[in-house]
DORO-538476 format. One record per atom (N, C-alpha, C): residue in three letters; y, z negated, x negated. Coordinates in steps of 0.02 Angstrom, whole numbers, plus 50000, padded with zeros to 5 digits. Atoms other than C-alpha are relative to their C-alpha. Layout:
<recs>
ALAYZX;...
</recs>
This chain:
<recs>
UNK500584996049982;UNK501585025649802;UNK500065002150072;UNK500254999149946;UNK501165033949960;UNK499644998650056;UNK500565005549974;UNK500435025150085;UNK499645005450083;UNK500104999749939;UNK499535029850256;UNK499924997550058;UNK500225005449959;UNK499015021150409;UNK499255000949986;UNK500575003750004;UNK497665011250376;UNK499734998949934;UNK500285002150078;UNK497785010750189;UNK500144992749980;UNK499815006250034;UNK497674993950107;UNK500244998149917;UNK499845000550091;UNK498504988849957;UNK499864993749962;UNK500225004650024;UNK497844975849850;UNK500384997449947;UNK499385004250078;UNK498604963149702;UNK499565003249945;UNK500154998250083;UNK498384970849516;UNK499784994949979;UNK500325004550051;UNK497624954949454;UNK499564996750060;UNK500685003649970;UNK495774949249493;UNK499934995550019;UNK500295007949972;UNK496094932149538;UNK500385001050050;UNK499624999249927;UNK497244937149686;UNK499685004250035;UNK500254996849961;UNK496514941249833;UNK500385003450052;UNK499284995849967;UNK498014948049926;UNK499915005650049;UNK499914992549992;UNK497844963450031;UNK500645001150057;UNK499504997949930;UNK499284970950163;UNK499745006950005;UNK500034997949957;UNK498744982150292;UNK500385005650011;UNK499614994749960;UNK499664998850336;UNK500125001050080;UNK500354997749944;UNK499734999450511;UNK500585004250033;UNK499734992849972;UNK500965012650559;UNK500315003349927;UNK499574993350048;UNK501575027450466;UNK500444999050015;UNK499184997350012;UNK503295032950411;UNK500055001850035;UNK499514993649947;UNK504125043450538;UNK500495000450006;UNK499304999050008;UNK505775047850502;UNK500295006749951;UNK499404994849985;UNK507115062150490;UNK500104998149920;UNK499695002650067;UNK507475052750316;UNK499574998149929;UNK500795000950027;UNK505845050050246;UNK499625006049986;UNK500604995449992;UNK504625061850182;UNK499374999750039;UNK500515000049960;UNK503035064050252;UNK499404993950004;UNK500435005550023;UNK502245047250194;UNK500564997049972;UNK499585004150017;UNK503445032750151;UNK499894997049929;UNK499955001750060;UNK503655027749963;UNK499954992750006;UNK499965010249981;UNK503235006549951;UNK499865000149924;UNK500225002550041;UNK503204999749811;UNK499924993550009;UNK499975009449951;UNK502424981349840;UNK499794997749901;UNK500185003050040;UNK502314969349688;UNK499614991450033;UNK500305007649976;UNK501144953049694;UNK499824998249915;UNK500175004250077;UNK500914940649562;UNK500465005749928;UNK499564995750043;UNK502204952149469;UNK499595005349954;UNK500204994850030;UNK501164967249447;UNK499985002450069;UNK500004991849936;UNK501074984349559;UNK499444999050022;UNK500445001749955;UNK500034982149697;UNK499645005550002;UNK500374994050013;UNK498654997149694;UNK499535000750077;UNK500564995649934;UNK497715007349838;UNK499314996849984;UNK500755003250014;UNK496204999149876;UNK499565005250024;UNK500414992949970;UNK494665012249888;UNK499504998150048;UNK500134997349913;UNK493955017750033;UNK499225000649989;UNK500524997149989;UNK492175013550079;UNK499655001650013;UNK500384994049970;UNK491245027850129;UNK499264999450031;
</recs>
């Protein structure tokens, strides 16, 4: 997934409370414009936690 600074990504299963932090952006010559992560926890895909407003 795409990540930004300051997005958090959370564990795919409800009993893990898990989150990691974005705290700098991609920046690189080699990279697109947002860095591809894929994070696994508790052996499922870690998902964008929403934002709230």
């Amino acid at each position: 997934m795409k990540v930004h600074e300051g997005d958090v990504l959370v564990c795919g299963t409800k009993d893990c409370k898990v989150e990691l932090t974005v705290t700098k952006e991609c920046v690189s010559e080699t990279c697109s414009e947002a860095c591809e992560i894929d994070a696994t926890c508790c052996k499922k895909p870690m998902e964008l936690k929403e934002k709230s407003s």
